[in-house]
Backbone bond lengths (Angstrom), bond angles and torsions (degrees), N, CA, C in turn:
res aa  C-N    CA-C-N  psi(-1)  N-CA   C-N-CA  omega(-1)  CA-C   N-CA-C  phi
1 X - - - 1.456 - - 1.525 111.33 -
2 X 1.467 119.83 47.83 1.165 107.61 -173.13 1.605 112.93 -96.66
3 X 1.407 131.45 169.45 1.416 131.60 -167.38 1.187 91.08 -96.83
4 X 1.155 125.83 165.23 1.779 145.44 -174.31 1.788 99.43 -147.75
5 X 1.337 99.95 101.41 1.718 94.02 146.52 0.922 85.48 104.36
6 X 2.186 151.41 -17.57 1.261 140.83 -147.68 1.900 112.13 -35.98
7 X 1.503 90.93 -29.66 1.999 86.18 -154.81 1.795 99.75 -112.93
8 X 1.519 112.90 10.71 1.709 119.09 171.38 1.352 104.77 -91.99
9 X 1.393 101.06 100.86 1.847 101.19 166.09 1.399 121.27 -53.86
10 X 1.783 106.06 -43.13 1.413 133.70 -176.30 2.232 106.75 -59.42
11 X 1.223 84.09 -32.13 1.987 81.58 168.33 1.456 104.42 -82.69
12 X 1.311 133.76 -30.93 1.397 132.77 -167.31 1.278 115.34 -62.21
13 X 1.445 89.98 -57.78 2.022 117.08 173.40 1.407 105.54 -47.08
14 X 1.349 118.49 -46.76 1.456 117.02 -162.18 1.613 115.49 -86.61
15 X 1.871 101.72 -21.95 1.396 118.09 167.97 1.611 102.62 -71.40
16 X 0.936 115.97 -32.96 1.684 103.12 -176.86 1.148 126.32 -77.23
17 X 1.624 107.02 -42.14 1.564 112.75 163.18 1.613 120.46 -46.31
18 X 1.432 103.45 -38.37 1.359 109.51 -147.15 1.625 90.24 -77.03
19 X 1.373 122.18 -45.36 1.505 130.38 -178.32 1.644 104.68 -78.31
20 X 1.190 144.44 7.85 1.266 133.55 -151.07 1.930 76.36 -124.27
21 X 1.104 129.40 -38.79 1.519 145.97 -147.10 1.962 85.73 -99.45
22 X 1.119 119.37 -52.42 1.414 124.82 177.41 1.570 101.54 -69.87
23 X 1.385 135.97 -40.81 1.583 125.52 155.50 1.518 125.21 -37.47
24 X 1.625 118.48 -37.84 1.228 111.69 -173.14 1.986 109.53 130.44
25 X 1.857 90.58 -17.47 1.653 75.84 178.35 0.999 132.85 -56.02
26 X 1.285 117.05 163.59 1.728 134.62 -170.95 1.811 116.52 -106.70
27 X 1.966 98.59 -24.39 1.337 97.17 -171.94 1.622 120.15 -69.59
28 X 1.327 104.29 -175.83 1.627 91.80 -168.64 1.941 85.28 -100.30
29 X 1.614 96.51 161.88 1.266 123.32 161.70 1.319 128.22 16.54
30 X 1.959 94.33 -79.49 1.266 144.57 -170.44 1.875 103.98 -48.98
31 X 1.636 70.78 -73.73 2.057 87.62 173.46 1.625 126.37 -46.22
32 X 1.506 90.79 -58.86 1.710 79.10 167.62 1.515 139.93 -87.14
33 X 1.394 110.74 22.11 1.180 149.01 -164.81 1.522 82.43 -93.67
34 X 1.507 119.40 -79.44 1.478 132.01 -177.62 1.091 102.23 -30.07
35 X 1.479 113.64 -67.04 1.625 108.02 -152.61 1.149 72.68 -80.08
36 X 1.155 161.11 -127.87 1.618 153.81 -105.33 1.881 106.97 -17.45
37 X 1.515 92.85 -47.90 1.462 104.81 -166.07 1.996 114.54 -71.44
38 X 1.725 105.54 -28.87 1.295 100.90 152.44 1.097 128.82 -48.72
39 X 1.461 114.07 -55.90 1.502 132.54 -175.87 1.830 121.41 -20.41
40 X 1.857 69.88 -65.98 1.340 96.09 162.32 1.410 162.97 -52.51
41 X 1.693 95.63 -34.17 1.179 105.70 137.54 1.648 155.50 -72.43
42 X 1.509 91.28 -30.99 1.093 111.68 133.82 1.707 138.15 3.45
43 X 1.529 92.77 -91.45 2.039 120.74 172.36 1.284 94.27 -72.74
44 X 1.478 121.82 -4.35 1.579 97.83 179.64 1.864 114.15 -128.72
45 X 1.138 100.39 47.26 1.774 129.85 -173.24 1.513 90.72 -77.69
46 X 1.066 135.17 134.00 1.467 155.89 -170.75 1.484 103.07 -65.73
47 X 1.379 130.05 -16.47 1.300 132.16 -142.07 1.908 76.68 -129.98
48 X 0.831 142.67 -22.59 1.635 124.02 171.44 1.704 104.28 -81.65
49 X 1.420 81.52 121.44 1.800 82.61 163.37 1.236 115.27 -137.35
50 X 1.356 119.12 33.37 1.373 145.51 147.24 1.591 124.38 -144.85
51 X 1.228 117.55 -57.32 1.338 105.14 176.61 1.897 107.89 -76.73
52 X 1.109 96.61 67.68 1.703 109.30 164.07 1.483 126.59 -113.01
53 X 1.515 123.90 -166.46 1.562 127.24 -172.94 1.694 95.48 -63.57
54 X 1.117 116.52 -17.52 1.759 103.99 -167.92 2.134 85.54 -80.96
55 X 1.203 105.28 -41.15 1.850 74.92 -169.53 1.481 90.32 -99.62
56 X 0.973 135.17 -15.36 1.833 96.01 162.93 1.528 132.26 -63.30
57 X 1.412 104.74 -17.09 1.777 128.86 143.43 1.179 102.25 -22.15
58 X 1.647 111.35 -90.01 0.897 146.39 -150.77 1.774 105.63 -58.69
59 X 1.228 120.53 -53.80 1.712 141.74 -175.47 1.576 87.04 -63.73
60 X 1.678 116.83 -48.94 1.789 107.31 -160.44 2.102 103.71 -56.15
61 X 1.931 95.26 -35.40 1.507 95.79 -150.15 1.222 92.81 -81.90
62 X 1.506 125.12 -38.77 2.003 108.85 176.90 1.605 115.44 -70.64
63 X 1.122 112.35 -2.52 1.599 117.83 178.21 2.050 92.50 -81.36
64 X 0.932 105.79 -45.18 1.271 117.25 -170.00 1.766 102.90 -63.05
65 X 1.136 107.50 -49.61 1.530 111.58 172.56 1.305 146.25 -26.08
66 X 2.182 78.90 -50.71 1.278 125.09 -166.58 1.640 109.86 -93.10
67 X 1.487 114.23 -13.12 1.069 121.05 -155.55 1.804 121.80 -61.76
68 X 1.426 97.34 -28.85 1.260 103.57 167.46 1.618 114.60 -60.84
69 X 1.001 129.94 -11.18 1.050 128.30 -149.28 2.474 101.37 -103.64
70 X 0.848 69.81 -41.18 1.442 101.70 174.01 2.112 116.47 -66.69
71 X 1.676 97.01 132.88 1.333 116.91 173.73 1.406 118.01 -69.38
72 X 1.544 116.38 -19.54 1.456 109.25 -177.95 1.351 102.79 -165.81
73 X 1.171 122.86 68.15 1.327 125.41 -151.92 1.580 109.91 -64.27
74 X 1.338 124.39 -25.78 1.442 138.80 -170.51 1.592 91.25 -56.15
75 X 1.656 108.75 -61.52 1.221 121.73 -163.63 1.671 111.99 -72.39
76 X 1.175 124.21 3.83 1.610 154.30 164.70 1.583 100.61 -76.21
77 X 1.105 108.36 -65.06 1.626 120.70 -173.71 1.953 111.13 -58.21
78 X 1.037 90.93 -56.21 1.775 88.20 166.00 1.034 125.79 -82.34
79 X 1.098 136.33 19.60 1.457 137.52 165.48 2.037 110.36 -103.71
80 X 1.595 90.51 -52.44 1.923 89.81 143.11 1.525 96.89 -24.67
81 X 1.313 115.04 -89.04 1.273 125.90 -137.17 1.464 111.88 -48.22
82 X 1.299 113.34 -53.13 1.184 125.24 159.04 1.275 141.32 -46.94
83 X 1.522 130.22 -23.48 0.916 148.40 -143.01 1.607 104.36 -83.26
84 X 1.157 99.53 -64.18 1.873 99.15 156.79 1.284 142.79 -100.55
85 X 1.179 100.01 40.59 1.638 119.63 -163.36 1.377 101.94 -77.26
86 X 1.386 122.57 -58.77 1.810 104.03 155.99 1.125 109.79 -93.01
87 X 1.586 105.23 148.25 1.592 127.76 -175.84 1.512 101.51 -129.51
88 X 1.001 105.31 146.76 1.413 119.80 156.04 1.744 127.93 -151.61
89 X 1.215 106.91 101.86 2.016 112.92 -168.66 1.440 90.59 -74.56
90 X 1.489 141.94 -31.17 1.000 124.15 -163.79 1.711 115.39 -65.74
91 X 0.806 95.13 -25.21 2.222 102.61 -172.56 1.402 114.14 -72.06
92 X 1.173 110.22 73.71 1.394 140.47 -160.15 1.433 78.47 -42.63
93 X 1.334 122.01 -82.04 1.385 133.69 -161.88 1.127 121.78 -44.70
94 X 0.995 120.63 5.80 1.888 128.38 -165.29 1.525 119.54 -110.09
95 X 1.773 85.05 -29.31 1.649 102.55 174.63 1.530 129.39 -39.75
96 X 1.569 117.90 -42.39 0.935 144.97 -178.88 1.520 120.06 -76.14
97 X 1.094 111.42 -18.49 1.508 119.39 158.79 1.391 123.37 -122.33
98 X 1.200 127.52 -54.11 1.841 108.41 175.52 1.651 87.75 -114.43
99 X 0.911 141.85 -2.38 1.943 125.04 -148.93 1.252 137.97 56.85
100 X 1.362 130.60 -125.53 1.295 102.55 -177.80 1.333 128.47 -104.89
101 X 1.534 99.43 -3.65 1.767 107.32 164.81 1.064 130.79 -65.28
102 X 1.154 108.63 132.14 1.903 123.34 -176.03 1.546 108.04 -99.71
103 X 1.457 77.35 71.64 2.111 78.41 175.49 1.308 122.54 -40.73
104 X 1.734 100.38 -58.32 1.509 99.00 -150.53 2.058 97.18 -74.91
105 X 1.643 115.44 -0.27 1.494 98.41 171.44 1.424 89.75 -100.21
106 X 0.951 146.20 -28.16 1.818 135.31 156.56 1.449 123.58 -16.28
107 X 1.594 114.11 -59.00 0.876 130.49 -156.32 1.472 97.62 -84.11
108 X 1.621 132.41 -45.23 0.918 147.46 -170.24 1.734 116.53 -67.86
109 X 1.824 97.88 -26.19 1.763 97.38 162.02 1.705 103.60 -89.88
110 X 1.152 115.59 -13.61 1.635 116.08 -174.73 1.790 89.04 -65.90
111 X 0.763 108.49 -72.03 1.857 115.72 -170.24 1.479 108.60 -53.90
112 X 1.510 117.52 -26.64 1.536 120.72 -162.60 2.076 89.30 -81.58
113 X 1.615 110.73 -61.77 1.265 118.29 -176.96 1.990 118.53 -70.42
114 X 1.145 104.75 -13.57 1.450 92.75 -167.90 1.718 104.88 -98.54
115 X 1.697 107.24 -19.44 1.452 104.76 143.86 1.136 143.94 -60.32
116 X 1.380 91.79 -46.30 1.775 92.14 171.63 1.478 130.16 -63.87
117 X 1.709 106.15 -11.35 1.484 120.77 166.59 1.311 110.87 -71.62
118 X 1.426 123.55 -4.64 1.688 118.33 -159.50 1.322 123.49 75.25
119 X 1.482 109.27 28.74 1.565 99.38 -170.36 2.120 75.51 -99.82
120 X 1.883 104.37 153.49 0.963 108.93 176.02 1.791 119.43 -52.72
121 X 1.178 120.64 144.25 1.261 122.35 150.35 1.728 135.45 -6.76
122 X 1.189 113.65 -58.60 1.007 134.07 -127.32 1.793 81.15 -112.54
123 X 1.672 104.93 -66.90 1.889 106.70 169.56 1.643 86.57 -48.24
124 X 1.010 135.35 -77.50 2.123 124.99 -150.87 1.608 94.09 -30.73
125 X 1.343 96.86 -41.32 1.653 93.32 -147.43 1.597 96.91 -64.53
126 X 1.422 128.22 -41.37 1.392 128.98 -112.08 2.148 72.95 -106.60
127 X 1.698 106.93 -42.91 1.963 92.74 155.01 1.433 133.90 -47.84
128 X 1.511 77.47 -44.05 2.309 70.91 172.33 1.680 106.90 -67.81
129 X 1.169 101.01 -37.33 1.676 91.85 171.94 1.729 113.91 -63.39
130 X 0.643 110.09 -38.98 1.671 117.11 173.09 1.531 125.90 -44.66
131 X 1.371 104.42 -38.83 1.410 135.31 -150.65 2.161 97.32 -118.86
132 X 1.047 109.89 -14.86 1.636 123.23 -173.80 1.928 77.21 -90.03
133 X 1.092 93.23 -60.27 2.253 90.40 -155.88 1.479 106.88 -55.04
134 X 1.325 126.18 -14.24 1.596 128.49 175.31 1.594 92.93 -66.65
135 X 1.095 135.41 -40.44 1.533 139.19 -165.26 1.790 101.43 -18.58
136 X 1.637 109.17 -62.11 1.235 111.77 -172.79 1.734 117.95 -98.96
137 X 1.655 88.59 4.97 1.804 89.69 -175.11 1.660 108.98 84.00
138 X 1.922 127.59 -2.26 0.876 108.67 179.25 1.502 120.95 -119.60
139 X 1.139 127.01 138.23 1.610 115.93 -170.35 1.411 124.01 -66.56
140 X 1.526 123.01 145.81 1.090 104.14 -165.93 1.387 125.17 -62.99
141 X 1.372 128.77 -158.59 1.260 118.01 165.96 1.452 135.38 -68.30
142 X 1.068 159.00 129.33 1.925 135.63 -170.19 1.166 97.40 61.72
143 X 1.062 142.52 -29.90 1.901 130.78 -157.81 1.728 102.73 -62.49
144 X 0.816 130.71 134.58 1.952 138.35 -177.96 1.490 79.21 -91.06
145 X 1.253 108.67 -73.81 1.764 115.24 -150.65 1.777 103.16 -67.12
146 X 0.855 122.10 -7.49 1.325 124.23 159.26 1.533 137.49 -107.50
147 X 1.121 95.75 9.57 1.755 133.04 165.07 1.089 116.61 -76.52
148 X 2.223 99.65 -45.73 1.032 98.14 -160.04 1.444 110.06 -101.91
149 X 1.509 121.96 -16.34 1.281 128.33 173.79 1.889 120.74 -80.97
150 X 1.521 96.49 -10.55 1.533 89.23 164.65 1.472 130.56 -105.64
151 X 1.565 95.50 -8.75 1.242 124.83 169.98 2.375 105.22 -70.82
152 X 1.053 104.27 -44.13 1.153 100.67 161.71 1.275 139.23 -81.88
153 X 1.168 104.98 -8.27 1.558 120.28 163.82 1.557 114.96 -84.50
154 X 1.452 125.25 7.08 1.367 129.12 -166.78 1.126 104.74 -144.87
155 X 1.311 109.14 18.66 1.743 117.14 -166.19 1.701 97.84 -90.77
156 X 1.394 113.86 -21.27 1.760 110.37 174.83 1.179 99.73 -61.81
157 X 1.084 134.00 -45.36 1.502 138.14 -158.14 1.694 118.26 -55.04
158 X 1.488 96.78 -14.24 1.397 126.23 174.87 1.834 114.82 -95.93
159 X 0.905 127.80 -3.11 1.488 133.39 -134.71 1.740 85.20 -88.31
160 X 1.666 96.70 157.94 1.615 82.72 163.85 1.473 141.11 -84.95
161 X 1.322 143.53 138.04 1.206 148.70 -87.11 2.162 82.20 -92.24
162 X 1.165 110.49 -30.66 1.729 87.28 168.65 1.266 125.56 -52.24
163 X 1.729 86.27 -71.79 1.698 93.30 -177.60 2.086 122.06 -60.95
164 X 1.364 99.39 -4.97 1.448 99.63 167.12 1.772 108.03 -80.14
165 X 1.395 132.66 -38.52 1.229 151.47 169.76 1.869 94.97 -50.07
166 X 1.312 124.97 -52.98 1.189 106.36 -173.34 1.466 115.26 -92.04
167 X 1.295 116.93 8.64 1.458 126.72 164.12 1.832 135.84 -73.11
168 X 2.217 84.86 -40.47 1.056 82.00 155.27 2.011 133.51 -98.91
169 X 1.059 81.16 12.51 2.085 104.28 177.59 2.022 88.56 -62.40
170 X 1.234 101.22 -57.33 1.514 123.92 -163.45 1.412 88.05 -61.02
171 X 1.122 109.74 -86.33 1.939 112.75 -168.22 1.936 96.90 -22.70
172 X 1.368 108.12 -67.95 1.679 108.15 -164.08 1.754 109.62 -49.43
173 X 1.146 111.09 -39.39 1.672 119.85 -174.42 1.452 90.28 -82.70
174 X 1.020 152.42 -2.39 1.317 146.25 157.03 2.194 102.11 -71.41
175 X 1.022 103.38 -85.01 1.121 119.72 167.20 1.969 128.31 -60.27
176 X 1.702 106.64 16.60 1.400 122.56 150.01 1.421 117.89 2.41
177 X 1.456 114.16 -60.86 1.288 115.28 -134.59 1.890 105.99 -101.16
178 X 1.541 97.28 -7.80 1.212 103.02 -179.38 1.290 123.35 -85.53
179 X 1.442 137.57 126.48 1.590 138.48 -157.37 1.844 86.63 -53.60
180 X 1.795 109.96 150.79 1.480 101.90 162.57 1.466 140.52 -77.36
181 X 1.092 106.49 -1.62 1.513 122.05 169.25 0.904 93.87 -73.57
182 X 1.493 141.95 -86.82 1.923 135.97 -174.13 1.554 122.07 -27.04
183 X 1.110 102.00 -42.54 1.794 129.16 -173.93 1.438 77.35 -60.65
184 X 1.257 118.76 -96.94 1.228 138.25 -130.53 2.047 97.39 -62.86
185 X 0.944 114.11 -37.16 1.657 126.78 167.05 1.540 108.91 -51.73
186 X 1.559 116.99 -44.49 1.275 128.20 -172.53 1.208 114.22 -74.46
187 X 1.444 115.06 -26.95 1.390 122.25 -158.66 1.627 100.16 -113.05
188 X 1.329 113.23 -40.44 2.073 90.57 150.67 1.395 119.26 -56.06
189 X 1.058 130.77 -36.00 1.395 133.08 -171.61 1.513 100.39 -54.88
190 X 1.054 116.58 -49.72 1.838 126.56 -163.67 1.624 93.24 -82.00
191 X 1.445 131.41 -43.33 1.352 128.73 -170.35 1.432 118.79 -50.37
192 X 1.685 87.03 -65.01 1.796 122.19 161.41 1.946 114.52 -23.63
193 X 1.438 103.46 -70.37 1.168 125.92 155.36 1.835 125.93 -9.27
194 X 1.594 87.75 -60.24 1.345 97.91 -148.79 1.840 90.09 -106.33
195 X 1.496 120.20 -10.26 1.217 130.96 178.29 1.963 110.24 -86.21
196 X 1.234 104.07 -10.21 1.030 113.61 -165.11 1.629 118.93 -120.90
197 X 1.444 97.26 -4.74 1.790 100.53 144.04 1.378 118.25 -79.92
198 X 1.524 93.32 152.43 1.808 116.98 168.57 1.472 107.32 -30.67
199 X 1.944 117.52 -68.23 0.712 135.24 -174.68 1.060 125.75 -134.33
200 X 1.582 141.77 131.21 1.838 132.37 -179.43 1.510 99.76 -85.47
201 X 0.791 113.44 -18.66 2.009 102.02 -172.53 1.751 107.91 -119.67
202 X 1.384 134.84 138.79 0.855 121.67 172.98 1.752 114.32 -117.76
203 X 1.382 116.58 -20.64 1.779 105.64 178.33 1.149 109.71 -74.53
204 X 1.157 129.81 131.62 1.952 130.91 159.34 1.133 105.40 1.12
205 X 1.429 125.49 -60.88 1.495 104.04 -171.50 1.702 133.01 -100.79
206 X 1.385 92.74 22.29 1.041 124.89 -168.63 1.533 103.36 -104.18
207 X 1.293 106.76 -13.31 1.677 106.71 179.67 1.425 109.22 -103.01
208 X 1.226 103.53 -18.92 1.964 99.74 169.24 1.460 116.24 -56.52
209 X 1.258 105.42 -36.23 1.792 124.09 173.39 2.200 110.39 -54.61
210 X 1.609 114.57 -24.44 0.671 115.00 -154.45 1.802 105.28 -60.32
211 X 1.110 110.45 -52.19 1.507 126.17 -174.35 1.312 116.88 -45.96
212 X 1.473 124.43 -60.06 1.299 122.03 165.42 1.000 124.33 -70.44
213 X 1.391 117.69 -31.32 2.136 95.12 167.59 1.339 113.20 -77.09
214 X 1.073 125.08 6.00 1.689 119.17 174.69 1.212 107.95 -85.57
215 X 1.824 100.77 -28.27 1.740 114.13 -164.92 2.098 101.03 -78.89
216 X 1.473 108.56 -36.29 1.257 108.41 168.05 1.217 128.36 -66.47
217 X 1.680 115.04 -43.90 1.061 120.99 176.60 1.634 123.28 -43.38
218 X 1.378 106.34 -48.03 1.483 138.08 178.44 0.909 107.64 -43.22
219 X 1.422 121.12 -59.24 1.417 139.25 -151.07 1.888 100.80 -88.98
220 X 1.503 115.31 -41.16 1.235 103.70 166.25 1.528 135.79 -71.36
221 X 1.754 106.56 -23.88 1.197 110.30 142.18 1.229 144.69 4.31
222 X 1.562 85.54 -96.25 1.585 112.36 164.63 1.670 102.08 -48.69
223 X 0.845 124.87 -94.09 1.683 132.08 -169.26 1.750 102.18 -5.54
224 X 1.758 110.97 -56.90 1.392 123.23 -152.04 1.423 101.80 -84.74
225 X 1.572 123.61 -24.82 1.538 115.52 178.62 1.681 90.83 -80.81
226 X 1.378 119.38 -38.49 2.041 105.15 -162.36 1.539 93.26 -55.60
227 X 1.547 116.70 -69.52 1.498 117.45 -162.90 1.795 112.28 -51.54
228 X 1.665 111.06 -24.24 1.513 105.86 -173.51 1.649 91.75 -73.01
229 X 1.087 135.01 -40.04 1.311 145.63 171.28 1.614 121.76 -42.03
230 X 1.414 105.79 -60.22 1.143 110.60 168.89 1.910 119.41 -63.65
231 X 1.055 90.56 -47.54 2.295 85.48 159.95 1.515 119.22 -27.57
232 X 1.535 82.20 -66.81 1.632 95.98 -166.12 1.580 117.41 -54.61
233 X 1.452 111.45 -19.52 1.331 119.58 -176.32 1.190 108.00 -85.02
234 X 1.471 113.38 -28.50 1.668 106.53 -179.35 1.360 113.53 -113.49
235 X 1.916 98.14 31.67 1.658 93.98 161.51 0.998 112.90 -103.13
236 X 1.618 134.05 125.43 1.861 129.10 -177.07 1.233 103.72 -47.41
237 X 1.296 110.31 153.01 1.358 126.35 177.94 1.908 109.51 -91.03
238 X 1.437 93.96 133.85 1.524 88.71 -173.95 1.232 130.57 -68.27
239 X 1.601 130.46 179.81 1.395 110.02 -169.01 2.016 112.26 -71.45
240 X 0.994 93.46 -177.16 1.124 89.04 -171.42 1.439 126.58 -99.70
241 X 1.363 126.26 140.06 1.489 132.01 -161.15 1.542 97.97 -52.90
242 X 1.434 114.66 160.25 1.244 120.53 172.91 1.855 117.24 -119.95
C-alpha cells in the first residue's frame, strides 16, 4: 500500500488528464489542466493534515490495484478525486459521522466540473453517485465500482501499525480545535461503528486488508477508552447533591 508521487503535482495533473480523457471528456488539455490544478489545491488547504494530496495518492494507487475489479474504473478514479474536494474540520458535529468531507457538496462540484469538461451527463452523474456512497464509508449495494472506491478509501485502516499511528496523529491535528473529551467520544463512536460490521472491505482484494485493520482498529480502541478513562479521573467531582 505504498503512495507514489504524494508531493508531484506534475503526476497529479497528468493523472487527471489522463483519467478525465478515459471518462469521455471533450475539453481541451489546457482546461482540464485548470481544473486539475484547482483540485489540487484544494487537497492541499493548510488545514488537511490527513485528508490531503498524500492520501488522495494513496486512494488513486489502491483504486488502481483494485481496478481490475471495477465496471468503469476511469469513472472510479474521479470520484477518488472528488471525494474530498470540499472539506470542512470546522463542523464539529459532523465528525462523528462522515468528518470533515462534504460529500454531498463534493459530489455536486464533481457533476458541476466534470460536465463542463464534456464528459457526458449521465458518467458526471453516475461520479457524483460514486462520491454520495462514501457518505457513510459503506458501498452501495451490488455496486463493484463502489466496493471498490470505498474499499480504497479504508485501505489506511489496514496500514502498518506505524504509519497507521501517524494517521491517526493526522486525523487529531485535523480536528485541533475540538476539546479532547468530545474528540475522543466522537472517535469511539466512528471506531465502534466500523468494528461492528460483518465486514470493512468488500472486493476480493479488499478483504486481505481485513485482518489488520481490525488488528489496528482494536488496538486504537484500547488507547481511546484508557485515555477517555484517564480524563474522567482527573475531572473533580462536582459538588455534592443535597
Amino acid at each position: 500500500m505504498g503512495v507514489l508521487h504524494a508531493d508531484a503535482p506534475q503526476w497529479f495533473l497528468s493523472a487527471f488528464v489522463r483519467t478525465c480523457h478515459g471518462a469521455g471528456a471533450t475539453a481541451t488539455e489546457e482546461e482540464i489542466r485548470a481544473v486539475g490544478s484547482e483540485l489540487i489545491d484544494r487537497w492541499s488547504e493548510t488545514d488537511r493534515h490527513f485528508h490531503n494530496l498524500r492520501h488522495l495518492a494513496a486512494v488513486l494507487h489502491r483504486v488502481d490495484e483494485l481496478a481490475h475489479e471495477t465496471h468503469e474504473p476511469d469513472l472510479v478514479r474521479l470520484a477518488a478525486w472528488y471525494h474530498g474536494a470540499v472539506f470542512d474540520a470546522d463542523r464539529k458535529v459532523a465528525y462523528a459521522t462522515r468528518g470533515g468531507e462534504q460529500t454531498t457538496l463534493s459530489a455536486d462540484l464533481a457533476r458541476e466540473q466534470l460536465v463542463g469538461l464534456g464528459v457526458a451527463a449521465r458518467r458526471a452523474d453516475r461520479v457524483a453517485e460514486l462520491v454520495e456512497s462514501m457518505a457513510r464509508h459503506k458501498a452501495l449495494p451490488g455496486d463493484f465500482d463502489s466496493a471498490v472506491l470505498n474499499d480504497a478509501d479504508l485501505g489506511m485502516l489496514a496500514a502498518e501499525p506505524q504509519r497507521y499511528k501517524e494517521y491517526v496523529a493526522a486525523i487529531r491535528a485535523e480536528y485541533a480545535h475540538i476539546p479532547l473529551p468530545d474528540y475522543l467520544d466522537a472517535r469511539i463512536k466512528v471506531i465502534s461503528k466500523l468494528l461492528g460490521r460483518p465486514q470493512l472491505y468488500v472486493s476480493p482484494l479488499g478483504l486481505t486488508w481485513e485482518e489488520p485493520a481490525r488488528q489496528n482498529l482494536d488496538a486504537e480502541m484500547h488507547r481511546l477508552v484508557k485515555e477517555r478513562r484517564r480524563l474522567e479521573a482527573q475531572t473533580p467531582a462536582g459538588p455534592a447533591r443535597q
